[in-house]
N, C-alpha and C positions, 0 to 999 in steps of 0.2 A: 504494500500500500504506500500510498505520497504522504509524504506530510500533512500534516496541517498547519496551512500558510493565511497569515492574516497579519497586514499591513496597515498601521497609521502614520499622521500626522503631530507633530509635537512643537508649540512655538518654542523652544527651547534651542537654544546650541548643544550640537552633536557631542562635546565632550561633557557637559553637563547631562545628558541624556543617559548617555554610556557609563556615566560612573555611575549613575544611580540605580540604574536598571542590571548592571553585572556587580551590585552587590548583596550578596544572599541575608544579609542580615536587615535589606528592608523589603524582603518578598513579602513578610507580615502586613507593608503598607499600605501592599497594592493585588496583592494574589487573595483574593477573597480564600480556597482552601485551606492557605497555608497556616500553620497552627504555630510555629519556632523553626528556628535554625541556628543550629550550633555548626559554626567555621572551625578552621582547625588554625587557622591565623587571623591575624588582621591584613584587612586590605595592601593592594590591590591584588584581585582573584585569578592572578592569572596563571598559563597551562600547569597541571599537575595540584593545581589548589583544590583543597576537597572540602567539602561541607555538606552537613546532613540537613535534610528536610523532615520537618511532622506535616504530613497533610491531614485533612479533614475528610476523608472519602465514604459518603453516606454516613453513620450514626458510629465508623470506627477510625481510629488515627493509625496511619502507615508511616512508619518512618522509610527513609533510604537515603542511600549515599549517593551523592553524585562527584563528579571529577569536572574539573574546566582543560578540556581539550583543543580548546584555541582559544588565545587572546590578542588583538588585533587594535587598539584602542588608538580611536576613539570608532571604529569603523567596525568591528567584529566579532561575537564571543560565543564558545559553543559550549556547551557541558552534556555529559551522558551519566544517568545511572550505571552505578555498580551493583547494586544488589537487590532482589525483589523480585515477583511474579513479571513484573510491566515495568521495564526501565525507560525511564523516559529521556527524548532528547532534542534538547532546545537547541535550534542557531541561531543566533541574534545580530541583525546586518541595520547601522547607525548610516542614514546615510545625509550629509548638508542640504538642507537647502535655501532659498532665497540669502547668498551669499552668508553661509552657518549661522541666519537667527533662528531655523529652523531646521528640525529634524524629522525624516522621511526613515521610521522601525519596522522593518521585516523579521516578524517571527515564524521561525519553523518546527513546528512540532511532531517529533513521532514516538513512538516507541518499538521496542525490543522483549515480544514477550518473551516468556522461559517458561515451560512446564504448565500452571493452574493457568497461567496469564494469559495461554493462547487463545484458550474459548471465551476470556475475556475480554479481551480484545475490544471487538466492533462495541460492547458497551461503555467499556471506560473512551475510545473513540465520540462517540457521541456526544458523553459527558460533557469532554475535552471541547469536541466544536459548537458545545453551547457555553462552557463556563469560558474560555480562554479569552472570548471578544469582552466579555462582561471586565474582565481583568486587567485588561490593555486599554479600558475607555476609565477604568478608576487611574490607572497609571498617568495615562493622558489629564485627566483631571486633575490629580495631585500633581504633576509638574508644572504643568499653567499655569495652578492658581497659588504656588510659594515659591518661594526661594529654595532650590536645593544645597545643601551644603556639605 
């Protein structure tokens, strides 16, 4: 299967975007599922940087590890699960626009089932392409409307 590809807009500068959005310690801010995340350092998250996720998935919490497998900044950042039924895997593409007051974010999302995950699949799919736009317009929201820092 392809990804799941869902693109906005952000009145933000690219490197203000990108730092805010490739760091896991404010998925809580803007990932409506996400319940914590413990990093295994502080900033900036890049390749071989690992941090765990709590999500929210119906009425139980899933933890899992993910890895950052490219960082590209202010333009680029990928991460994959490590461990779990359903590893999931984001690329995140920062792109300028109207000479960098603005930002043009391509997300890519898939996963990697393993074992229980497979016949799970087309439903956590689903899930995904209805919660992930809802996540990316709170994103867009909270960047707009403050100061990142």
């Amino acid at each position: 299967m392809s990804p799941l590809i869902s693109t906005i807009e952000i009145t933000r500068p690219p490197g203000e975007v990108f730092s805010y959005i490739t760091d896991p310690t404010r998925f809580t801010e803007w990932q409506g599922d996400v319940v914590r995340v413990r990093t295994e350092k502080d900033g900036p998250h890049d390749v071989g940087a690992r941090f765990t996720t709590t999500r929210r998935i119906g009425r139980t919490e899933r933890t899992m590890t993910q890895e950052v497998t490219e960082f590209d900044s202010p333009a680029h950042w990928a991460v994959r699960g490590l461990d779990g039924p359903l590893r999931p895997a984001m690329d995140i593409t920062v792109e300028p626009l109207a000479e960098g007051t603005r930002s043009r974010v391509t997300f890519a999302l898939d996963f990697a089932p393993q074992g229980i995950g497979v016949p799970l699949l087309p439903l956590v799919r689903r899930r995904a392409r209805k919660g992930a736009p809802i996540s990316y317009r709170k994103l867009k929201k909270r960047l707009e409307g403050s100061s990142v820092g």
